[in-house]
C-alpha positions, 0 to 999 in steps of 0.5 A: 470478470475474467482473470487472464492466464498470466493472472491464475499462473502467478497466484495472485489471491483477490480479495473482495473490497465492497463499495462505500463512503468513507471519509478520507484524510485525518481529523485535526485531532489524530496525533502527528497529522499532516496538514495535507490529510485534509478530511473529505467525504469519498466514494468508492466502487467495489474492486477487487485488491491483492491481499498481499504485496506482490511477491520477488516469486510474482515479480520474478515471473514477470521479468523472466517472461517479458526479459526485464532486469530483475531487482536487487533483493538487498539479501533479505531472500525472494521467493515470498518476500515483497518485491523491493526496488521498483519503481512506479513505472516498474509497478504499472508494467507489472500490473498491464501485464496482468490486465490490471492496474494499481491502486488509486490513493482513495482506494488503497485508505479505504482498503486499509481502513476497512471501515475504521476511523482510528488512525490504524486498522487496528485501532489507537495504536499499532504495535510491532506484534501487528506490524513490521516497522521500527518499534523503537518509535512508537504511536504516541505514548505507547510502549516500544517494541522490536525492531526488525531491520528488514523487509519480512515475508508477506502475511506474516502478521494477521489481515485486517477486516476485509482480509487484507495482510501488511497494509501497515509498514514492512514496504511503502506502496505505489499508488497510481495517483499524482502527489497533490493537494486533497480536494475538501469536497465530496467525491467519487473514485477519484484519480488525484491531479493530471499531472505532476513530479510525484507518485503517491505512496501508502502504508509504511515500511519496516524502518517507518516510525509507527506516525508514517504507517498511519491509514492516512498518512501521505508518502510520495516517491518520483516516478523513475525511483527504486528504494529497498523499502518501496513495493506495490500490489494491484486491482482489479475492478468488479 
């Protein structure tokens, strides 16, 4: 694999994801399921993931270098922060500059879970001392904790498994697939619908109750829509 110029100038650190099976969706039992986290059984090939979100400082490499408008950073500070109020399609530009792309849905769980089966990577539960989102609302019975308010610099908190930093809340993230119903078949790299209204998003935010930054819980956003919680990162194949 080469990495272009662009890539190495804008830092992008990549973390190795390795092939597997996993199973996709949730089991009835996992507290606060949706109905359409239909368990399946999903394949995966190894890629390469961003370990963190895209940064402002990334983001803003690009908009200068292709004279592109520049999002609103609410106030919350550039530079390291995760890149806020961009919209899918604003994701996928970034991303064919880069000669890469976005994640698909199937594999941005996969990356997440990192061989787990609990409804978070870090196990039963996830607390706002592992994560950035509202600790007032918490997993099930569990103790409240703090919350931030705001979008948090990436890598703040600990990376899971694989390496990977912030894959629960601090910002929603685009993934390339279209919003649809999960196939209960077995799969293969799958790409989700050919067509729809929506574009999958994963992961939480800062101001999500824990139940949204679950591993599998399924969030969507209209292609053209910026939100100062929605985000990305990127891949690469093997």
């Amino acid at each position: 694999m080469t990495i272009s110029k662009s890539t190495t100038s804008l830092a992008i650190e990549w973390i190795n994801i390795p092939s597997g099976t996993f199973m996709m969706g949730s089991p009835t039992a996992e507290i606060d399921r949706d109905e359409n986290e239909i368990q399946h059984l999903v394949t995966i090939s190894a890629f390469k993931m961003s370990k963190f979100a895209v940064t402002f400082e990334q983001y803003d490499n690009f908009c200068k270098n292709t004279k592109r408008y520049k999002p609103d950073d609410e106030d919350w500070g550039r530079g390291k922060q995760p890149v806020i109020n961009v919209s899918w399609h604003d994701a996928k530009a970034f991303a064919s500059w880069l000669d890469c792309r976005l994640p698909t849905e199937a594999e941005w769980e996969y990356a997440c879970r990192s061989g787990t089966t609990t409804p978070f990577n870090t196990g039963n539960n996830l607390t706002a001392r592992q994560a950035n989102y509202d600790g007032q609302t918490p997993y099930g019975n569990y103790s409240k904790g703090e919350c931030r308010r705001k979008v948090i610099p990436v890598g703040y908190f600990s990376p899971n498994t694989w390496g990977l930093c912030d894959m629960h809340g601090n910002i929603f993230e685009w993934c390339s697939d279209w919003l649809g119903d999960l196939d209960t078949k077995a799969q293969t790299n799958p790409q989700g619908p050919s067509e729809g209204n929506r574009k999958v998003m994963r992961g939480g935010c800062y101001a999500s109750s824990a139940k949204y930054c679950r591993s599998a819980y399924r969030s969507s956003g209209y292609p053209n829509q910026r939100d100062y919680c929605f985000g990305f990162r990127v891949v690469l194949l093997e």
